[in-house]
ZATI-377468 format. One record per atom (N, C-alpha, C): residue number from 0; residue in one letter; atom name; x, y, z. Coordinates in steps of 0.2 Angstrom, whole numbers, plus 2048, in hexadecimal, padded with zeros to 3 digits. Atoms other than C-alpha are relative to their C-alpha. Example, Ala and Ser with C-alpha at 12.3 -4.5 7.8 and 13.67 -1.06 7.14 Angstrom:
BEGIN
r pos->0 code->a site->N xx->804 yy->7FA zz->800
r pos->0 code->a site->CA xx->83E yy->7EA zz->827
r pos->0 code->a site->C xx->804 yy->806 zz->800
r pos->1 code->s site->N xx->7FC yy->7FA zz->7FF
r pos->1 code->s site->CA xx->844 yy->7FB zz->824
r pos->1 code->s site->C xx->7FC yy->805 zz->803
//
This chain:
BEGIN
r pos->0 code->x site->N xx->805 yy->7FE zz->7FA
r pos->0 code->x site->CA xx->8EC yy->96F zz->01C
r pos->0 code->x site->C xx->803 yy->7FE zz->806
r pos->1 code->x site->N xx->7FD yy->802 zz->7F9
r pos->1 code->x site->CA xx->8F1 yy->96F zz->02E
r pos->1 code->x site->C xx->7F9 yy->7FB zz->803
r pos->2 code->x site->N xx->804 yy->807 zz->7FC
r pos->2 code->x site->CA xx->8EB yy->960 zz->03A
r pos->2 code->x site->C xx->7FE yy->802 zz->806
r pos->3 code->x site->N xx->803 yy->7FE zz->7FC
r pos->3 code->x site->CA xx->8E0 yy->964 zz->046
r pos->3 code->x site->C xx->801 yy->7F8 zz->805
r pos->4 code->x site->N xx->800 yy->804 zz->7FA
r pos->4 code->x site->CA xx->8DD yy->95A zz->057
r pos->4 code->x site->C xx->7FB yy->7FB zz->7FF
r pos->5 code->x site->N xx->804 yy->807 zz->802
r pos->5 code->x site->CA xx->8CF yy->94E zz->04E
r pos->5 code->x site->C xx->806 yy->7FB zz->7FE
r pos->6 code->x site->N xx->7FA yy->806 zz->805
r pos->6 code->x site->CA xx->8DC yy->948 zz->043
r pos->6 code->x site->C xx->805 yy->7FE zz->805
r pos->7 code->x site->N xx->7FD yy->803 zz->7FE
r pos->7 code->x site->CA xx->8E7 yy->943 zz->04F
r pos->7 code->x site->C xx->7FE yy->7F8 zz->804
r pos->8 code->x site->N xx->804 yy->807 zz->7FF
r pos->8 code->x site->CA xx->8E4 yy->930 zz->054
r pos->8 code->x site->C xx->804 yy->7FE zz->802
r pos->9 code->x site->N xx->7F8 yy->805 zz->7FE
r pos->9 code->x site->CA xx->8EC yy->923 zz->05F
r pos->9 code->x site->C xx->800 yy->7FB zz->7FC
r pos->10 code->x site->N xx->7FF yy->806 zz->805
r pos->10 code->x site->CA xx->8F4 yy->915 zz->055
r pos->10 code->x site->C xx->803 yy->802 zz->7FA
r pos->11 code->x site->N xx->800 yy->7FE zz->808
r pos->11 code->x site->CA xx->8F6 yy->923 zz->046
r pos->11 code->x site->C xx->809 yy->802 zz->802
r pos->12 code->x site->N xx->7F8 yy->7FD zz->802
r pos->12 code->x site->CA xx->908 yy->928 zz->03F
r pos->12 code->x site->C xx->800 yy->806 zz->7FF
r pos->13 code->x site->N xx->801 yy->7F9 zz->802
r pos->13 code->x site->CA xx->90D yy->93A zz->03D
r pos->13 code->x site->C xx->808 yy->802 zz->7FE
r pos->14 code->x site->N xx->7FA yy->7FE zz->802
r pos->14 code->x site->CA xx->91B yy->942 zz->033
r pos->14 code->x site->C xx->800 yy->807 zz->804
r pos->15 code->x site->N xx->801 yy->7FA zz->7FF
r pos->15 code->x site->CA xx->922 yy->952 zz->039
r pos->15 code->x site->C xx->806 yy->803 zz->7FB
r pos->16 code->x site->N xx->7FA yy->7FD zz->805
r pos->16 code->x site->CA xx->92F yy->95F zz->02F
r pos->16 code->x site->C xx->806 yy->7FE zz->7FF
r pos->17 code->x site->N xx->7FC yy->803 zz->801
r pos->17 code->x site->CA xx->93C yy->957 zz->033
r pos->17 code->x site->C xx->801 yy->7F8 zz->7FF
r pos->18 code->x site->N xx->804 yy->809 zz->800
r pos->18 code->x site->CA xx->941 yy->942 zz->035
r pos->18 code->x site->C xx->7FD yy->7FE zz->802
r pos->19 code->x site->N xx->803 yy->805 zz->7FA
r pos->19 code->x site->CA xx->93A yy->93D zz->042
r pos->19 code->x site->C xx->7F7 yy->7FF zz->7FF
r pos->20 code->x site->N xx->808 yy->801 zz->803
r pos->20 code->x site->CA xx->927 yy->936 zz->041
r pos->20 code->x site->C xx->7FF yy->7FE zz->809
r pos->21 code->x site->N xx->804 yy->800 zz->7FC
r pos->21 code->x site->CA xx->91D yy->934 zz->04F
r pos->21 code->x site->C xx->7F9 yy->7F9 zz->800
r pos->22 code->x site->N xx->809 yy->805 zz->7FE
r pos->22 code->x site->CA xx->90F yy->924 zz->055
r pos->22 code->x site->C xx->7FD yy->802 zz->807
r pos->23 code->x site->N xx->803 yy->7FF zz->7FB
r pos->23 code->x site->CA xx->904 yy->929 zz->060
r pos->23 code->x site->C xx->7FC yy->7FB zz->803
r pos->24 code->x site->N xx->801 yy->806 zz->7FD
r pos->24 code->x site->CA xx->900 yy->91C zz->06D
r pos->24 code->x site->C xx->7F9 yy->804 zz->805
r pos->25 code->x site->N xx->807 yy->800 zz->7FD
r pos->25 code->x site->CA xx->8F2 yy->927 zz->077
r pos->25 code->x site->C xx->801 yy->806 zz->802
r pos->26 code->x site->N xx->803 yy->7F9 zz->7FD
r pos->26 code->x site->CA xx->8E9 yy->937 zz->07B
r pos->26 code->x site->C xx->7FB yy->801 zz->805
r pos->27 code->x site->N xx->805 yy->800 zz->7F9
r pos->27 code->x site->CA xx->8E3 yy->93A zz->08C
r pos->27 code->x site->C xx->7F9 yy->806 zz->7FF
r pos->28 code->x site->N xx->807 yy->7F9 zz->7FF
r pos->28 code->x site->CA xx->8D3 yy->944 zz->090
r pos->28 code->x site->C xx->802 yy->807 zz->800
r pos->29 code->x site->N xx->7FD yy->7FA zz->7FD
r pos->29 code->x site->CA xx->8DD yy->953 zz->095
r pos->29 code->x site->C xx->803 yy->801 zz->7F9
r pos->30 code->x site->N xx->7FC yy->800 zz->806
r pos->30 code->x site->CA xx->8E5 yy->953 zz->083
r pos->30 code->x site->C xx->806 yy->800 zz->7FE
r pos->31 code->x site->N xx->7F9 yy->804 zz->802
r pos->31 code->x site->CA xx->8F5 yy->94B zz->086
r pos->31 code->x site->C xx->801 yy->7FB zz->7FD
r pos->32 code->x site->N xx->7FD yy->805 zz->805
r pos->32 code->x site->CA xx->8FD yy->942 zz->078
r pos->32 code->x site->C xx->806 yy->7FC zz->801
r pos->33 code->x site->N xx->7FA yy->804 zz->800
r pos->33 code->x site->CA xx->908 yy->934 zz->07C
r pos->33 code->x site->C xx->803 yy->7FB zz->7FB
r pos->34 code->x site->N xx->7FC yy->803 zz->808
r pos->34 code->x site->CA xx->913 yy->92D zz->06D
r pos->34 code->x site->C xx->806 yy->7FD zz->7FF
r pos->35 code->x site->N xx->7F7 yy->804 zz->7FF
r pos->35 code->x site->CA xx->922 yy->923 zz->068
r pos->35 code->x site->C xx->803 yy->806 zz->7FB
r pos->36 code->x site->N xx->7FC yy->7FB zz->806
r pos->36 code->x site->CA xx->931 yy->92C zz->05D
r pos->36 code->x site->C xx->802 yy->7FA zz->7FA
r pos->37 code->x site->N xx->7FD yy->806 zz->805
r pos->37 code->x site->CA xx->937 yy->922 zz->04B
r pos->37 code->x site->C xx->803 yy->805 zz->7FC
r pos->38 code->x site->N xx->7FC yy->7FD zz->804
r pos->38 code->x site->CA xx->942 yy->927 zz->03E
r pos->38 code->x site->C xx->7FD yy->7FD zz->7F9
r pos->39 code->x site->N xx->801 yy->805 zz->805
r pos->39 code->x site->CA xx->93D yy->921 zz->02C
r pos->39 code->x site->C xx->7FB yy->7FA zz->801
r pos->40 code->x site->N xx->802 yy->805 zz->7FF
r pos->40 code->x site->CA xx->936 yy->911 zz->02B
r pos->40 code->x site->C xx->802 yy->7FB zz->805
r pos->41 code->x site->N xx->7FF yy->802 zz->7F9
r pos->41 code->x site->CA xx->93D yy->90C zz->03D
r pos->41 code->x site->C xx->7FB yy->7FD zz->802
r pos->42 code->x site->N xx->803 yy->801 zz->7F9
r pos->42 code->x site->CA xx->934 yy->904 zz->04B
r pos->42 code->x site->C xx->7FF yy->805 zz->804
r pos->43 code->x site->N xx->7FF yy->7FC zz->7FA
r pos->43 code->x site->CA xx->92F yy->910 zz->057
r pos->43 code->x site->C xx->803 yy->7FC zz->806
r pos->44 code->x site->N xx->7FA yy->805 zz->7FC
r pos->44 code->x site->CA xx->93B yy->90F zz->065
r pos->44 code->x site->C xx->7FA yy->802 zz->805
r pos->45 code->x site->N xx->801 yy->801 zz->7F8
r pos->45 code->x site->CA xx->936 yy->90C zz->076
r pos->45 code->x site->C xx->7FD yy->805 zz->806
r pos->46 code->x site->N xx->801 yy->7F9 zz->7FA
r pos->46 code->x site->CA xx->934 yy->91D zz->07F
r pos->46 code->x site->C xx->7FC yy->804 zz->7FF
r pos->47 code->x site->N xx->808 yy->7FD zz->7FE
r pos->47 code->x site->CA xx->924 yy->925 zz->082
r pos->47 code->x site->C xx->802 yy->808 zz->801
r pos->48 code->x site->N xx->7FD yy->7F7 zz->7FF
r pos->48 code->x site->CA xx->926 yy->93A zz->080
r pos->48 code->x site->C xx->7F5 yy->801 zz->801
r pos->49 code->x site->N xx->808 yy->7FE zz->7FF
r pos->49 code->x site->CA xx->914 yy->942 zz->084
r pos->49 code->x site->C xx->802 yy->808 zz->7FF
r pos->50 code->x site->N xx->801 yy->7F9 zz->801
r pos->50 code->x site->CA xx->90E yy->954 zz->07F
r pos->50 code->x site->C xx->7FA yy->803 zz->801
r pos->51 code->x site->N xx->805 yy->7FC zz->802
r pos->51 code->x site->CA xx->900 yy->960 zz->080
r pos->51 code->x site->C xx->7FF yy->7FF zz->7F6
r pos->52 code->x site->N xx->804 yy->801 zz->807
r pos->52 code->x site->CA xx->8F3 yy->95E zz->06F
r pos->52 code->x site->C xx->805 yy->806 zz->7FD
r pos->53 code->x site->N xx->7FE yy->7FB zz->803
r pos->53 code->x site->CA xx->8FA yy->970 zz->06B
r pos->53 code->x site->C xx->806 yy->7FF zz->7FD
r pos->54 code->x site->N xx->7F9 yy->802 zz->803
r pos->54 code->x site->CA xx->90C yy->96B zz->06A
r pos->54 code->x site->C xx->801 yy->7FC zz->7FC
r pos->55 code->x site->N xx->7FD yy->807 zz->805
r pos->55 code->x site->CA xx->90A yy->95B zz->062
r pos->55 code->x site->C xx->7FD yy->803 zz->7F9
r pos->56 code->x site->N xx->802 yy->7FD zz->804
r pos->56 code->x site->CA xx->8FF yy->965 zz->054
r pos->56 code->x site->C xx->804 yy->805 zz->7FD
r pos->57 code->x site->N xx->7FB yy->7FD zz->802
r pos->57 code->x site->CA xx->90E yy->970 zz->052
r pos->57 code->x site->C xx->805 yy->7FD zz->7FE
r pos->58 code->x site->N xx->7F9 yy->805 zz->803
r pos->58 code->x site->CA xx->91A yy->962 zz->04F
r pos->58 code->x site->C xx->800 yy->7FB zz->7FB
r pos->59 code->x site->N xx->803 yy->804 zz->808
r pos->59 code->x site->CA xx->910 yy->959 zz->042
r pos->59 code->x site->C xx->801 yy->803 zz->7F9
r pos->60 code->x site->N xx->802 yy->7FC zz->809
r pos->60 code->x site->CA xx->90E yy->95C zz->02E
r pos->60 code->x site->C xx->7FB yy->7FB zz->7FE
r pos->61 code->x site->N xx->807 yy->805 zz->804
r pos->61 code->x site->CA xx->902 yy->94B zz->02A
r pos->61 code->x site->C xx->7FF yy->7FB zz->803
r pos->62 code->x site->N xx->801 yy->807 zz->7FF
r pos->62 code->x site->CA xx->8FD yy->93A zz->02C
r pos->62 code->x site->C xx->802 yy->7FD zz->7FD
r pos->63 code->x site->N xx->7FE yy->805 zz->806
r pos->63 code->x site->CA xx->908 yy->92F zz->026
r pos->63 code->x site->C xx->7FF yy->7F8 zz->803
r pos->64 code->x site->N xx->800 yy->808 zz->7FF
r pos->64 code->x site->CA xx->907 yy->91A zz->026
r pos->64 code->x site->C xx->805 yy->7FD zz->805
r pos->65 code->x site->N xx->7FD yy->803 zz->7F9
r pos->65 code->x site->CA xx->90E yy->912 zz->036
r pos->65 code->x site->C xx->804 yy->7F9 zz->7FD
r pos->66 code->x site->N xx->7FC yy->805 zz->802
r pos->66 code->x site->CA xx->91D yy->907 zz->033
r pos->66 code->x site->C xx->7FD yy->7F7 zz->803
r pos->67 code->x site->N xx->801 yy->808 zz->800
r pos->67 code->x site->CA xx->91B yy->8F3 zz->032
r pos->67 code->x site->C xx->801 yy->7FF zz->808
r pos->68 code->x site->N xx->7FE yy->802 zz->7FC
r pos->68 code->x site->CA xx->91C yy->8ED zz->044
r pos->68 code->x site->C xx->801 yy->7F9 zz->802
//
């Protein structure tokens, strides 16, 4: 089942089709999602990317567990 825009949460992990996973650090009013990039059970790194809800809802597959920080 596809992830709509409730499911999306800050603080939650998110797998997408390929490696790379996704934590999302915040969602403005305007429904820009700002998030870090990880690979595996990585740390997310350091660099803030932001998207439109619509976008990031395309580049998701779930809610995965946010690695140990």
């Amino acid at each position: 089942m596809a992830l709509t825009a409730e499911d999306i949460k800050e603080g939650k992990c998110y797998a997408t089709s390929g490696k790379e996973r996704y934590k999302v650090i915040a969602i403005n009013p305007r429904g820009i999602v700002s998030f870090l990039t990880f690979e595996g059970n990585s740390k997310p790194g350091p660099l803030r990317a932001n998207c439109g809800m619509k976008a990031f809802l395309e580049g998701v597959t779930k809610e995965i567990p946010c690695p140990a920080e």
